[in-house]
N, C-alpha and C positions, 0 to 999 in steps of 0.2 A: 576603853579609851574613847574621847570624845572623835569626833568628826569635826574637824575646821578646813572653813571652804579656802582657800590660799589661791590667789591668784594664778597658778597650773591648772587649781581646780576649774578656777569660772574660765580661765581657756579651754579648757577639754568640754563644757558645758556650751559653750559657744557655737563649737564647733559641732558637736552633735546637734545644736536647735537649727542650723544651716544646714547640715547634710538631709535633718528631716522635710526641711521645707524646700528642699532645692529638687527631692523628691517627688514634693507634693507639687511642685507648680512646672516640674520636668515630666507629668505623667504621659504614658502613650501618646504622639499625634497623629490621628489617621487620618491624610490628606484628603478630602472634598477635589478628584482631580478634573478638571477642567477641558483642556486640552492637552494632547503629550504625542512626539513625534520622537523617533530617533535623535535628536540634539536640540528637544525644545519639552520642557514642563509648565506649565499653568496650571496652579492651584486655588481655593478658595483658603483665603489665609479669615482664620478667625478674629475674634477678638479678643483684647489683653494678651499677646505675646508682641515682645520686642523683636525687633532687626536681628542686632546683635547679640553676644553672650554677656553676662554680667559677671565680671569675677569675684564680685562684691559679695553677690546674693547666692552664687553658684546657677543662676536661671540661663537656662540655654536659649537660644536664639531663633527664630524659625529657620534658618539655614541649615543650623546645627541639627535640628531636635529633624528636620524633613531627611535628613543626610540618615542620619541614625534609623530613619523608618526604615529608608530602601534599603542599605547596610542588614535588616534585620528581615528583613521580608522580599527581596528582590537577588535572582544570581546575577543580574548585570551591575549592581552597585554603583550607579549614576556616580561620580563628583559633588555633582550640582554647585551651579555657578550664581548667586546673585548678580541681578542688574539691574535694577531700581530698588526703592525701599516704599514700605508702607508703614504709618506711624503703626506704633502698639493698635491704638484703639481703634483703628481703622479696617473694617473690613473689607474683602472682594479678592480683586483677579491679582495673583502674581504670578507673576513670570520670572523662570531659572531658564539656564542655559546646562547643559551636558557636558560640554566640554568647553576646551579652553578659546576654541576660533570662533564660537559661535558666542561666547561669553561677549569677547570682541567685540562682533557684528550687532549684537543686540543693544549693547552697552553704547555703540554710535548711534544708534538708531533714536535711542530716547534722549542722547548728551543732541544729536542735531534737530530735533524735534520734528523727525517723519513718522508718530507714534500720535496717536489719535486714543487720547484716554477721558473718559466720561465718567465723574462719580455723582453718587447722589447722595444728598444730607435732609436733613428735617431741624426743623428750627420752630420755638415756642415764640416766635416773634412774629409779625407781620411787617411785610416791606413798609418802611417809610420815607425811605431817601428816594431806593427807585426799583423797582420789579427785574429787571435785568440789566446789564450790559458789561461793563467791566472795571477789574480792580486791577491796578498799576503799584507798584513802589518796592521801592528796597526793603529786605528783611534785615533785621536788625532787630541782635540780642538783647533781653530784657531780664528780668528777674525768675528767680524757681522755676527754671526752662522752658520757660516762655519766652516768644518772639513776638515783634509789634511792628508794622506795616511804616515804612516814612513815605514821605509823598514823592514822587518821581520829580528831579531839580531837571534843569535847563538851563544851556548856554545858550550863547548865540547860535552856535552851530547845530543844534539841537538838542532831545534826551540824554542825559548823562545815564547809562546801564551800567550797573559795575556785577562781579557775579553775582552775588547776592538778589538779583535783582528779579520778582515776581510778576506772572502776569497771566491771570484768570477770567476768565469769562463766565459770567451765571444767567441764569433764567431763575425762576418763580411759578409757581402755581399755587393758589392758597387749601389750605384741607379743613377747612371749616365745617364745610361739609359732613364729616368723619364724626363729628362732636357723637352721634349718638351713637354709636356703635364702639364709641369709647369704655373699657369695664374700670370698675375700681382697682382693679389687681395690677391689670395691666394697661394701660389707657395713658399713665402720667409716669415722670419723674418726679417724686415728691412734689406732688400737685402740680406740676407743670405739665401743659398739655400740648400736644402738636397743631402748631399753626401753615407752614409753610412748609413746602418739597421744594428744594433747590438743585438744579441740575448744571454743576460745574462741568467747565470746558478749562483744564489747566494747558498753559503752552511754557512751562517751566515748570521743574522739577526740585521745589524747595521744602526744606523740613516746616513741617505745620502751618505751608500756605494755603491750604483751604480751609482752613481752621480759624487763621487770622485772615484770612478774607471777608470769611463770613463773619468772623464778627467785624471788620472794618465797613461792613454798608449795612448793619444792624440788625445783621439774622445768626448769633450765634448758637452753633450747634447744639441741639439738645443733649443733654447728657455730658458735653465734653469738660471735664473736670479743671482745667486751666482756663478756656477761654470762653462757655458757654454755661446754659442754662442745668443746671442738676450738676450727677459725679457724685457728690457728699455719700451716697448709699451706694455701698461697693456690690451692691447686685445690679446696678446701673450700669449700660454700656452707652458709647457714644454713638450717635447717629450718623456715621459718614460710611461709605462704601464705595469701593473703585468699582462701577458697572459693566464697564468698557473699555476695549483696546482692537484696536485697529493697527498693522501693521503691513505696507504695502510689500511687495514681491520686490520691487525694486531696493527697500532700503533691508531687504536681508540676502543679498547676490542673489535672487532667483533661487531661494529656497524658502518661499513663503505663498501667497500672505496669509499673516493670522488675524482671525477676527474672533474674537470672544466676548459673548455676552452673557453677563451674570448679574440675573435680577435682585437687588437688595433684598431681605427677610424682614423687614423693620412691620409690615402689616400684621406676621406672626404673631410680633411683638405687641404691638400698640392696639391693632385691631383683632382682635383672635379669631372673634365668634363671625361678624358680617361684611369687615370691612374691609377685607382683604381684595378683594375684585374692584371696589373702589376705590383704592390706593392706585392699584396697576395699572386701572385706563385713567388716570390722572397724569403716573409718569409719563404713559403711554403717548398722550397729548402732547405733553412735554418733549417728546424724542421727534414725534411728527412735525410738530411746528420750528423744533429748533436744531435738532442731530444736524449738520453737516455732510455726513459722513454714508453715505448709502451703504456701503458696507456694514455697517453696524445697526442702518435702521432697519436692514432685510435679515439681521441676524434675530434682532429681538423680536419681530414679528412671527420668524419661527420658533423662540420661545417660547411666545405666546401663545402661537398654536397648540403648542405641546402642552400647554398647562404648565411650563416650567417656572 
């Protein structure tokens, strides 16, 4: 007797190509850990995993899928609390909480902005509006989830802020320099090559504002698939990474401070063979002339000592 695919059939078919691939993109994650106390985790969160779970795709969440590590490998079996988020493509420092008070305390800390976060991108562009200073405006939804930056209004009374509302600070350094030490393999995104290291200073906490930043003063991101340069080649990643997080003793009741610093990989990437030490006292420059934040600039100089 023949076989006819009947619509139970292509369900049952459906479901097994999602269970296979909810496997394949749910594999092991073995946490890069960072810092970690009694009621505080920092991890290096990679790239291409989402926030949350998808119930679409079956794809688990970094919350989920870090939950499931400890769960399998740890007798204390953390919770684990999220309190900020980092896009999918976005690599570097996250931070959980343990438990539920500290979820709390952490979760004020970044919502009143006594959190001191540093990341750094690379962009195929060169400054042309302006080498540093800052980006203002309301987020506001656009098409195939994408957001687009509006210009900050005013009353009489002053700036109109509503939540929504973004505000980032950048520097520049150019890496022109690097050109030779660039290889064929690894050097470009489909021919696009690295012009500029940007070192943001965000003082809000909005979905894809350093993305739409950069590209609102003409340096966006290499590699980032909605708003920048390359993406089309899915062995492409985006060039953004949270570096840094500074948090004072005062804004976690005198159960602090953390300072963490986590050097981006993007030299691994782009420069493999020479150019990596070049990259690094470039940013390096960059945190000197413009960090704020001494805590974070004595953390990275001991990086650097370490070789790390």
């Amino acid at each position: 007797m023949a076989f006819r695919r009947t619509s139970s059939h292509r369900g049952t078919l459906l479901k097994i190509v999602v269970l296979l691939s909810s496997r394949c993109i749910n594999s092991l994650l073995v946490p890069q850990v960072l810092f970690e106390s009694e009621r505080v985790l920092a991890i290096n969160k990679p790239t291409d995993v989402a926030h949350h779970n998808n119930p679409e795709t079956g794809e688990l969440g970094i919350i989920t899928r870090l939950r499931q590590f400890y769960n399998n490998s740890s007798d204390e079996n953390p919770r684990l609390y999220g309190v900020h988020r980092l896009d999918r493509v976005t690599t570097g420092i996250l931070l959980l909480a343990k438990d539920a008070e500290m979820a709390g305390i952490l979760s004020g800390a970044f919502r009143d902005n006594h959190v001191t976060k540093l990341y750094v991108g690379i962009s195929s562009k060169k400054p042309k509006k302006k080498k540093q200073g800052w980006v203002r405006g309301e987020m506001v939804r656009g098409r195939r989830k994408s957001w687009y930056l509006q210009k900050e209004t005013t009353t009489g009374s002053g700036t109109v802020a509503s939540s929504d509302f973004a505000v980032t600070r950048f520097f520049t350094a150019g890496l022109g320099g690097l050109d030779e030490h660039l290889t064929a393999r690894n050097g470009s995104i489909d021919g696009i090559r690295p012009r500029t290291c940007i070192l943001f200073q965000p003082h809000t906490g909005k979905t894809h504002q350093l993305r739409v930043a950069a590209k609102s003063v003409g340096l966006p991101l290499l590699g980032d698939p909605i708003y920048g340069d390359g993406g089309d080649d899915e062995s492409s990643r985006t060039f953004l990474h949270a570096a840094g997080i500074h948090i004072p003793s005062n804004a976690l009741e005198g159960q602090g401070p953390i300072t963490i610093w986590c050097p981006p990989q993007f030299a691994e990437i782009l420069w493999p063979e020479h150019g990596s030490n070049s990259f690094h006292q470039i940013l390096d420059n960059l945190l000197e002339k413009h960090c704020e934040c001494p805590e974070l600039l004595s953390e990275s100089k001991k990086k650097e000592t370490m070789g790390a």
